[in-house]
N, C-alpha and C positions, 0 to 999 in steps of 0.2 A: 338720542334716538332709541325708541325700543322696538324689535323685532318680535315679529308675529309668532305667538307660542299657538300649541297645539295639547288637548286634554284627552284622558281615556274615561272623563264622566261628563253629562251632561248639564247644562245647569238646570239651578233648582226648578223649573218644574215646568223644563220637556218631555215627563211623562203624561202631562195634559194633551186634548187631541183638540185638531179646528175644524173646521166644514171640509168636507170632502168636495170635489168637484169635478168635471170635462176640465182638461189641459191644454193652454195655445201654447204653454213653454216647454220647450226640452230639458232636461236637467243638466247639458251640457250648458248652458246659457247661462243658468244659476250659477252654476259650479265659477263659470269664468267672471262671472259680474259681482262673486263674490272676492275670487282673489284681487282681482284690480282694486278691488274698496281696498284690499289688505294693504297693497302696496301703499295708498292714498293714508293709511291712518298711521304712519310710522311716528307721526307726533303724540300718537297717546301716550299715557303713562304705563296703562296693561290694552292690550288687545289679544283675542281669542277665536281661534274658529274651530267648530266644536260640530259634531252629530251622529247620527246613528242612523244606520242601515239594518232595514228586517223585511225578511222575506221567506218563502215557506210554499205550505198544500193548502188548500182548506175545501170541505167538504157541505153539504146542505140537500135535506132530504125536502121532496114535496114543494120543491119552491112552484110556486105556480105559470102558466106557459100561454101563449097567445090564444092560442084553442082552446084555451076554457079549462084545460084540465095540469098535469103538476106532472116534476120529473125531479130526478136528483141533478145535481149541480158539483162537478169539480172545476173547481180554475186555481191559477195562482191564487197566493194569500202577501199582500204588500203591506197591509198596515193593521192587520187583525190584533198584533201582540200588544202590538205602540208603533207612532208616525215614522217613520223614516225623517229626517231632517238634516239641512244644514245650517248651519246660522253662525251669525258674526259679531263678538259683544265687546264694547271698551269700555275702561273709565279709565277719566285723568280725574290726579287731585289739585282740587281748586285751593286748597288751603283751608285753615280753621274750623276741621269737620267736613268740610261742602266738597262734593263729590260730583261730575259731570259721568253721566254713562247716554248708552246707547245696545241696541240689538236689532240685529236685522235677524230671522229665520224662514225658511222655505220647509213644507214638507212634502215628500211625492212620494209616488208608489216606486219602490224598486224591481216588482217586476213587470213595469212599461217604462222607467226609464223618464218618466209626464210628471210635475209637478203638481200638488193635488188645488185645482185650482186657478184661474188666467192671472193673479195677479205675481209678479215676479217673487215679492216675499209674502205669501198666500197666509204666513202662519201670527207672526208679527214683526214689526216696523216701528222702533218708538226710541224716541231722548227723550232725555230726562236730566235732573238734580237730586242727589239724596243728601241726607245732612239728620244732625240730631232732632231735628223735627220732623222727619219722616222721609217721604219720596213722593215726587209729582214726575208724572212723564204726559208725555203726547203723542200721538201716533195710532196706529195698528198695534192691538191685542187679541188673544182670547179673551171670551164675553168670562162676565164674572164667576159664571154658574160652574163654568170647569172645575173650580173649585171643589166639587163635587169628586173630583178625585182621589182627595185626600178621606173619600169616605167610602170611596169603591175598594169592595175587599181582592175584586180581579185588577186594579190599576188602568181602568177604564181600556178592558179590551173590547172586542166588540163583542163578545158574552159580555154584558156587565151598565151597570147603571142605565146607559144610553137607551140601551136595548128596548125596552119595553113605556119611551117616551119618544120611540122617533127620532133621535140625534137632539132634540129638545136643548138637553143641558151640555152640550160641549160645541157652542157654534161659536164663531170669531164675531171681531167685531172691529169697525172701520170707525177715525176720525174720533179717536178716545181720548176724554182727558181724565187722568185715573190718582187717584192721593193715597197713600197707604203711611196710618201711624207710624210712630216707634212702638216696641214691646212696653206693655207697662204690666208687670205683675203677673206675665202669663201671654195677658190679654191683648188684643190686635185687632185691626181695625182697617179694610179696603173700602174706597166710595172710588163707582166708575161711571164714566157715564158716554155713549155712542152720540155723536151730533147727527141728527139725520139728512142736513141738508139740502130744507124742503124751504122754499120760499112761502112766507103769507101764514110760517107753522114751526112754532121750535119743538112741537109734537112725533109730528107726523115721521114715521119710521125711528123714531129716536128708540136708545136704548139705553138703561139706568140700570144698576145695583149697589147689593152691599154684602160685603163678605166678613162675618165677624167669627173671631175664632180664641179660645182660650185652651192653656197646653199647661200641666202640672203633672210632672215625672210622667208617669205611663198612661195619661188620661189627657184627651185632645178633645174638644167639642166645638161643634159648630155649626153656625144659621147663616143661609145667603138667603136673600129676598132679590128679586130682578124684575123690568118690566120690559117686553118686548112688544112693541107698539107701531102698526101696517101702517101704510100708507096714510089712512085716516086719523091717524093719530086716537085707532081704539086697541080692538083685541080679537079677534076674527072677521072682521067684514070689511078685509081690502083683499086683492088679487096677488097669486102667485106670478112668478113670471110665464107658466104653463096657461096663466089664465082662470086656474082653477081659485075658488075662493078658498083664503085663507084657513086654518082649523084649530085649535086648541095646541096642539103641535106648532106649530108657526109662531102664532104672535099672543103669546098671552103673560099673564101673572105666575110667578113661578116664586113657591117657596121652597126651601129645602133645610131639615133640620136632622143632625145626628152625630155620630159618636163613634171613636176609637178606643180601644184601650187592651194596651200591652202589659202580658205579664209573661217574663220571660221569655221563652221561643214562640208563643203563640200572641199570636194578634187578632183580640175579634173586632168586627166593623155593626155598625145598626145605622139605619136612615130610612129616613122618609120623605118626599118631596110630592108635594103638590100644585094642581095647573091650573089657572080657571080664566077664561074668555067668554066676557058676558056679550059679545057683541058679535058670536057666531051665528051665523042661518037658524031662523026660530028651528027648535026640533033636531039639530046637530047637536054632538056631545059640545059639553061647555065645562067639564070639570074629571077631570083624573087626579086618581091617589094611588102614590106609587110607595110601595113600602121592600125593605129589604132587609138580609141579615148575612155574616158570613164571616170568615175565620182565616187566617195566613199561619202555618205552622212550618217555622225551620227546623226542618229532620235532624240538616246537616250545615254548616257552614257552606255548601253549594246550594241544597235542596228545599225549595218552599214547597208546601202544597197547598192549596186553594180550592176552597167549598164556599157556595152562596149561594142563596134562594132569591127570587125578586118575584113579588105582586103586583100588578096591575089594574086598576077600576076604572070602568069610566061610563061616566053615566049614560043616558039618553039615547039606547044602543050601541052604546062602541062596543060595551064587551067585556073579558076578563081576562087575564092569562096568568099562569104561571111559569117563572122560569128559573129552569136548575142549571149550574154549572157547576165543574171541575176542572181545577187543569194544576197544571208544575213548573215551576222554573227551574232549572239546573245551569248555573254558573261553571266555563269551564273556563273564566278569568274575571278578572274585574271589568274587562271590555265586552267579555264574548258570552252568549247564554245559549241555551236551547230552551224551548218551552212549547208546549202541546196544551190545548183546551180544549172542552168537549161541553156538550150542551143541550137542553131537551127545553122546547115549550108547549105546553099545554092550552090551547083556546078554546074559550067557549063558544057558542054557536055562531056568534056574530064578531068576531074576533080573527086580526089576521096578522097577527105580530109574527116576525119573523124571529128566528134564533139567534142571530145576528143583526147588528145595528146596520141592516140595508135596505134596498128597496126589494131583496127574492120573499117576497113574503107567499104567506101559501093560499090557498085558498080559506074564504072565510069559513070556520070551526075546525081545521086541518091543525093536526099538530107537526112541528118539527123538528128535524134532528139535525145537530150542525157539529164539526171540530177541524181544527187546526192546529197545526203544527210547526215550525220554522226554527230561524236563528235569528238572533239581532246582535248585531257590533256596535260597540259607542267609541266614538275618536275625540 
C-alpha cells in the first residue's frame, strides 16, 4: 500500500492555461472530491496531489462601458500570472517498461473561490499507458496549440501570446485520444485528436492537431498545426452558444511555428502563428497573422525579467494592433513567487484588442493600458 505524497513543483506543464469560464462548482467540492479519489487510489504504485494558488491586483485603462463610452477597471487578478490549480496524478508499474497513469486537474480563480468552468475537472481528466513506444491516453486535455507555451517569452500570462488572438490558442478540449512518440535524436512528436460527438458526422465540431518539436543543448524549435471545426464540420459558419456566428477566433485552421534559444542567463523566444477560416460571413475577416518576439533574463538566482513585443493582422477590416509587455518574477522559494506585469496596445482604427486576454476590450481604435501584480504558491 502507498500513501499519498504531496510536491512543492508542479508537473510538467501546469504552466499551460484552459478556457476560462461562469462556475456551477465551489472549490470546496473540488477540494473534497479530490481527496476522497486519494483515499480510493492507495493501490497505486505513486500517487500525487499537486497545485498552485495565485492571486493579486490587476488594473485596465479604457475598457469600454454599456453607454457607449470607456472607464478604467480595477478588480481582483485570479489567474493573470498562471491558473490556480488542483489536480491528482498516479502511475503504477505494469512491468517490462509498460507504465499505467492517470490525472485528474481543476483550475479556478482564487479570488471567487469558483472553479474556472461547470465541469468538476475543467482543466484535464485522462488515463493512459506509457512504455518505450510512447504514450497514448484518453480523456479531457488541453487542445494541442497550448503548446504554444513553450514559446511564449511571458509563460502564457494574460499579457502574452493569447492576447492578440482572442484566447484562440490555449482552449481545452473534451473526449481526446492523444499519442505522443519517444525522444529520437532531439526530436518528438504529439498527434491529438477531439471526437465531437455529432451523429450522421465524425466532422462536425471535432478537433485534430500536431505538435512537433526538436531540442539540441540550448536551441528548441517548434510547429503545431491544429484544426478546430463548428458545428458544420467547416471553419466559421456555425453558431456560438450567444448565438452569434462563429469568427476566425473560434473555429478555424491554426498554424504556429517558432523558436527558443538559451544562452546562458538570457533566453530569447520568436513565433509566429497563423489563422484562416474560409467559411466565415462573405466580407468578415477570414485570415490573421500574428507574429512576436521577446527575451527572459536572470539577474539573479531569484530575478527574471521579461520583454516582448506581439503583432497582429487581420484582414478584411478587423485591424492591427500592437502589443508591448514587461514584467518580473521574483522567487522568495522554490514554492513561493511574486510577479508584476505591465502592458500597453496600440489599435488601429478598426481594431479593439484588449491588453489583456479578456473580453474588457476598448472601444474600436482606443488604445490600452493594463498591469498586475500578485503571488502564486505551488504545493
Amino acid at each position: 500500500m502507498q500513501k499519498v505524497t504531496s510536491i512543492a513543483a508542479i508537473s510538467g506543464n501546469c504552466g499551460k492555461r484552459a478556457q476560462r469560464g461562469a462556475s456551477t462548482f465551489k472549490l470546496a467540492a473540488v477540494a473534497g472530491a479530490l481527496l476522497g479519489l486519494a483515499g480510493a487510489a492507495q493501490a497505486q504504485s505513486a500517487v500525487t496531489v499537486y497545485g498552485r494558488v495565485d492571486a493579486g491586483v490587476d488594473y485596465q485603462s479604457n475598457v469600454a462601458t454599456a453607454g457607449g463610452g470607456s472607464g478604467s477597471l480595477w478588480r481582483a487578478s485570479g489567474n493573470q500570472w498562471g491558473t490556480s490549480m488542483i489536480g491528482f496524478k498516479g502511475t503504477e508499474d505494469l512491468g517490462s517498461g509498460l507504465n499505467a497513469f492517470f490525472l485528474l486537474e481543476s483550475g479556478f480563480d482564487a479570488t471567487k473561490g469558483a472553479t474556472n468552468g461547470t465541469a468538476l475537472f475543467n482543466r484535464r481528466s485522462y488515463v493512459g499507458l506509457s512504455g518505450s513506444a510512447g504514450s497514448l491516453k484518453f480523456g479531457k486535455n488541453l487542445f494541442i496549440d497550448n503548446d504554444v507555451w513553450f514559446l511564449d517569452p511571458t509563460g502564457q500570462q494574460f499579457i502574452g501570446t493569447a492576447t492578440l488572438v482572442r484566447g484562440r490558442n490555449w482552449q481545452g478540449a473534451d473526449n481526446v485520444i492523444e499519442y505522443q512518440t519517444p525522444t529520437w535524436g532531439g526530436f518528438n512528436a504529439t498527434f491529438q485528436t477531439a471526437l465531437g460527438e455529432q451523429a450522421g458526422s465524425i466532422k462536425n465540431k471535432r478537433k485534430d492537431g500536431v505538435s512537433l518539436v526538436y531540442q539540441n543543448q540550448g536551441l528548441e524549435l517548434r510547429a503545431i498545426y491544429d484544426l478546430i471545426r463548428d458545428s458544420n464540420g467547416k471553419y466559421g459558419s456555425g453558431l456560438n452558444s450567444d448565438g452569434t456566428r462563429n469568427t476566425v477566433f473560434d473555429t478555424s485552421k491554426e498554424l504556429i511555428l517558432g523558436g527558443t534559444y538559451t544562452i546562458d542567463k538570457l533566453k530569447l523566444f520568436l513565433g509566429y502563428e497563423n489563422l484562416r477560416a474560409p467559411d466565415v460571413a462573405p466580407g468578415s475577416p477570414d485570415k490573421v497573422n500574428h507574429y512576436w518576439l521577446g527575451a527572459n533574463y536572470q539577474v539573479t538566482p531569484a530575478l527574471t525579467l521579461i520583454g516582448s513585443v506581439f503583432r497582429v493582422n487581420v484582414n478584411n477590416g478587423g485591424g492591427n494592433a500592437n502589443l508591448f509587455m514587461a514584467g518580473a518574477n521574483y522567487s522568495l522559494s522554490k514554492r513561493t513567487l511574486l510577479y508584476v506585469g505591465a502592458g500597453s496596445v496600440r489599435n488601429s482604427s478598426t481594431a479593439n484588442f484588449s491588453v489583456e486576454a479578456t473580453n474588457n476590450n476598448p472601444l474600436p481604435g482606443q488604445n490600452q493600458n493594463g498591469a498586475y501584480a500578485g503571488i502564486s504558491h505551488s504545493f
